[in-house]
FIRO-381158 format. One record per residue: residue number from 1; z negated, x negated, y of N, C-alpha, C in turn; chain; residue in three letters. Coordinates in steps of 0.2 Angstrom, whole numbers, plus 5000, padded with zeros to 4 digits. Example, Ala and Ser with C-alpha at 12.3 -4.5 7.8 and 13.67 -1.06 7.14 Angstrom:
<nodes>
resi | nc3 | nc1 | nc2 | cac3 | cac1 | cac2 | cc3 | cc1 | cc2 | chain | resn
1 | 4961 | 4934 | 4972 | 4961 | 4938 | 4978 | 4961 | 4934 | 4984 | A | ALA;
2 | 4965 | 4936 | 4989 | 4964 | 4932 | 4995 | 4961 | 4936 | 5000 | A | SER;
</nodes>
This chain:
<nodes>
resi | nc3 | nc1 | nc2 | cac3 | cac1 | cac2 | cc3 | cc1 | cc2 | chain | resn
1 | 5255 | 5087 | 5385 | 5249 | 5090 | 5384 | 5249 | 5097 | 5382 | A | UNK;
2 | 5248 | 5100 | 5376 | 5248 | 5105 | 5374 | 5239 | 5108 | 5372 | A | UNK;
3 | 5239 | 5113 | 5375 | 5231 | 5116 | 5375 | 5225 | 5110 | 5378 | A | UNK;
4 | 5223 | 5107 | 5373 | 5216 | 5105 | 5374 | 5220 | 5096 | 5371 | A | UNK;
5 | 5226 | 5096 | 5369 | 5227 | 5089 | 5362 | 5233 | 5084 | 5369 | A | UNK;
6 | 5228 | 5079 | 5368 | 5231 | 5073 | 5373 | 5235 | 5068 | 5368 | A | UNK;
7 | 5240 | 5064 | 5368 | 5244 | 5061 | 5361 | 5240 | 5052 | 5365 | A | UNK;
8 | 5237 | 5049 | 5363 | 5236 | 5041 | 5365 | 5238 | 5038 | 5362 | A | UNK;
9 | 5241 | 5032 | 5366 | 5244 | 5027 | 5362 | 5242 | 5022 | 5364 | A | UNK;
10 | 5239 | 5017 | 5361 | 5236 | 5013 | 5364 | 5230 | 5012 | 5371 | A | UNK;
11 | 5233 | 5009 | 5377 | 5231 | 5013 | 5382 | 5236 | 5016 | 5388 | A | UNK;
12 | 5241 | 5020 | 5384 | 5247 | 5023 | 5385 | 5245 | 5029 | 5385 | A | UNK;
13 | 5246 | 5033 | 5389 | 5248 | 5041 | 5388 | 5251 | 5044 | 5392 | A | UNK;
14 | 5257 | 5048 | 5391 | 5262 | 5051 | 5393 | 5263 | 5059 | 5393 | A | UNK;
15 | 5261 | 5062 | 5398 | 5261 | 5069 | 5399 | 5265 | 5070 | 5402 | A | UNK;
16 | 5267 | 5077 | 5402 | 5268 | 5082 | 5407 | 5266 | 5088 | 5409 | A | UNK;
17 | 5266 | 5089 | 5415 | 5263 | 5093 | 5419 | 5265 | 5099 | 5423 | A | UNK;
18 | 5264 | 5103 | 5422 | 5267 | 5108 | 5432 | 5264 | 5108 | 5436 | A | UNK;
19 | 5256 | 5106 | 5435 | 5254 | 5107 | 5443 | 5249 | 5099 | 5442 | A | UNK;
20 | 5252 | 5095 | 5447 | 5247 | 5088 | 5446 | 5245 | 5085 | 5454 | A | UNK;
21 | 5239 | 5081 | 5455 | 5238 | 5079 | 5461 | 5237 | 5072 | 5461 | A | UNK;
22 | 5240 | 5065 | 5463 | 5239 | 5061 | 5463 | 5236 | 5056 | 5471 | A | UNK;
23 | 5232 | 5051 | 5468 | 5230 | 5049 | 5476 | 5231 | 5040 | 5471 | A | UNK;
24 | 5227 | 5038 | 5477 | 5226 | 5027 | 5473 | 5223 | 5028 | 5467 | A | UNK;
25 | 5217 | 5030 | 5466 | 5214 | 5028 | 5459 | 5211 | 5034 | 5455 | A | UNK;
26 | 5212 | 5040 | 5456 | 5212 | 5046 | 5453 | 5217 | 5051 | 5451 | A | UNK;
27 | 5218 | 5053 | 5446 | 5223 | 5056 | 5443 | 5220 | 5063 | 5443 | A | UNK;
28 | 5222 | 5070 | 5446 | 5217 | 5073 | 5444 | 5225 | 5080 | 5443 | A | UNK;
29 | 5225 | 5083 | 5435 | 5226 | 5088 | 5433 | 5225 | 5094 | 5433 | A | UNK;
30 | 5227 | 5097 | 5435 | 5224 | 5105 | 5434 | 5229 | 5110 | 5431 | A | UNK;
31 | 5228 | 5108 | 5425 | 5233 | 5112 | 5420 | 5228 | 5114 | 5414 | A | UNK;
32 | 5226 | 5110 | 5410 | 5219 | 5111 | 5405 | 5214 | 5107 | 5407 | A | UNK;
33 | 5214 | 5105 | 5417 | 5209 | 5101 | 5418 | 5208 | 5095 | 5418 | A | UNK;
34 | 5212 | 5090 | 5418 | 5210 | 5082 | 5415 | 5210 | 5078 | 5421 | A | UNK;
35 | 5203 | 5074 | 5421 | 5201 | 5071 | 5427 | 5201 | 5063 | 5424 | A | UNK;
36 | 5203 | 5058 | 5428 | 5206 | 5053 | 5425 | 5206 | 5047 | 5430 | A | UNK;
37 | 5202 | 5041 | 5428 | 5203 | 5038 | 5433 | 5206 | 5030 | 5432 | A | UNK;
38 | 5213 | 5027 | 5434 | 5218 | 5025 | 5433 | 5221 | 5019 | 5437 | A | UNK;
39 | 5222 | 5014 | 5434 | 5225 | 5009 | 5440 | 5232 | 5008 | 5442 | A | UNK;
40 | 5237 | 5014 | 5437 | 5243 | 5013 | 5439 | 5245 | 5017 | 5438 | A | UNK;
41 | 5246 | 5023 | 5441 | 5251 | 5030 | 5441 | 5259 | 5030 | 5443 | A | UNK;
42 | 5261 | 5032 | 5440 | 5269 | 5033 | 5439 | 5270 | 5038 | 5440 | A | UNK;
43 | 5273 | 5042 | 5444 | 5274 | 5048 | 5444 | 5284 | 5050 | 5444 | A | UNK;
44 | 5285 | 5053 | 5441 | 5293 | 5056 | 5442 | 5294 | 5063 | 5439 | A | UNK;
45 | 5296 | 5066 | 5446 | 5297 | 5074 | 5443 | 5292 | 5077 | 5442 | A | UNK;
46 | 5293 | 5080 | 5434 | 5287 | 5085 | 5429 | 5282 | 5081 | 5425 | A | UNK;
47 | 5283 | 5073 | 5426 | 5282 | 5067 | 5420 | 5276 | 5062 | 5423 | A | UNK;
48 | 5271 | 5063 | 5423 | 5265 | 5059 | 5426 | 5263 | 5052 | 5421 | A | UNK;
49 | 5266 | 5045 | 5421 | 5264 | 5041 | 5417 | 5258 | 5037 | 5419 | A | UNK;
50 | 5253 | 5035 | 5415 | 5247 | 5031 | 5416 | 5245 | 5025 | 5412 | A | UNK;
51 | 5244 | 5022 | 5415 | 5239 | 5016 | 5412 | 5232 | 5017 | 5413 | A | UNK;
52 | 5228 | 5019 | 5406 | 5221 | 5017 | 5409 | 5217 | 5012 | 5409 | A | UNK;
53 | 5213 | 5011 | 5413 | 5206 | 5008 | 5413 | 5201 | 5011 | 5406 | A | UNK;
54 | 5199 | 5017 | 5411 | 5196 | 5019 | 5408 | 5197 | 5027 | 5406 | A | UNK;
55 | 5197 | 5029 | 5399 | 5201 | 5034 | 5397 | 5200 | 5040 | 5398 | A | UNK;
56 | 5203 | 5047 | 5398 | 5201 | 5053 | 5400 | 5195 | 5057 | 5399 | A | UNK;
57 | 5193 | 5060 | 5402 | 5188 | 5066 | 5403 | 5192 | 5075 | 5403 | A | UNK;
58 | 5189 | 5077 | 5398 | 5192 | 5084 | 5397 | 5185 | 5089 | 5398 | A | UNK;
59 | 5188 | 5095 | 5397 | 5184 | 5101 | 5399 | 5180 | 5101 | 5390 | A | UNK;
60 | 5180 | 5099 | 5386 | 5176 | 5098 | 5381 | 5171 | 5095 | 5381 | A | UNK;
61 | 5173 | 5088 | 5385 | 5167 | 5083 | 5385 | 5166 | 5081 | 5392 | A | UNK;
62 | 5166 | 5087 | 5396 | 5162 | 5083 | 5406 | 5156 | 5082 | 5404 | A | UNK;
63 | 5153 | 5077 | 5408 | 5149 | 5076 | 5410 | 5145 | 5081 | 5413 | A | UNK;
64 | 5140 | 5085 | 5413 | 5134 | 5092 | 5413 | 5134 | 5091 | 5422 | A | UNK;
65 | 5135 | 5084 | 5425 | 5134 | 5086 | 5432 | 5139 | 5084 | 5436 | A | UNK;
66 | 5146 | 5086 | 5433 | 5153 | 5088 | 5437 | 5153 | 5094 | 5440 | A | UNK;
</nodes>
């Protein structure tokens, strides 16, 4: 992830992070913010890999009442 530009690949996407929080079904980033909700987190190291459902939310396009 560089600034605000996420790369998708089908429903692949592969970042990396320095500061990340993972729990069962939410991904939630705090580097440029991306809140994500996921049914298979992969975590190793700096490299946070996900499968989505349903696809990200960025500080671009939240929703007015997050």
């Amino acid at each position: 992830m560089t600034g605000d530009i996420v790369l998708v690949t089908g429903d692949i996407v592969l970042a990396t992070f320095d500061i990340f929080l993972v729990t069962d079904e939410i991904l939630l980033v705090t580097d440029d913010i991306v809140l994500v909700t996921c049914d298979i987190v992969l975590v190793t190291g700096d490299i946070v890999l996900v499968t989505f459902d349903i696809l990200l939310v960025t500080r671009d396009n939240l929703p007015s009442d997050i």
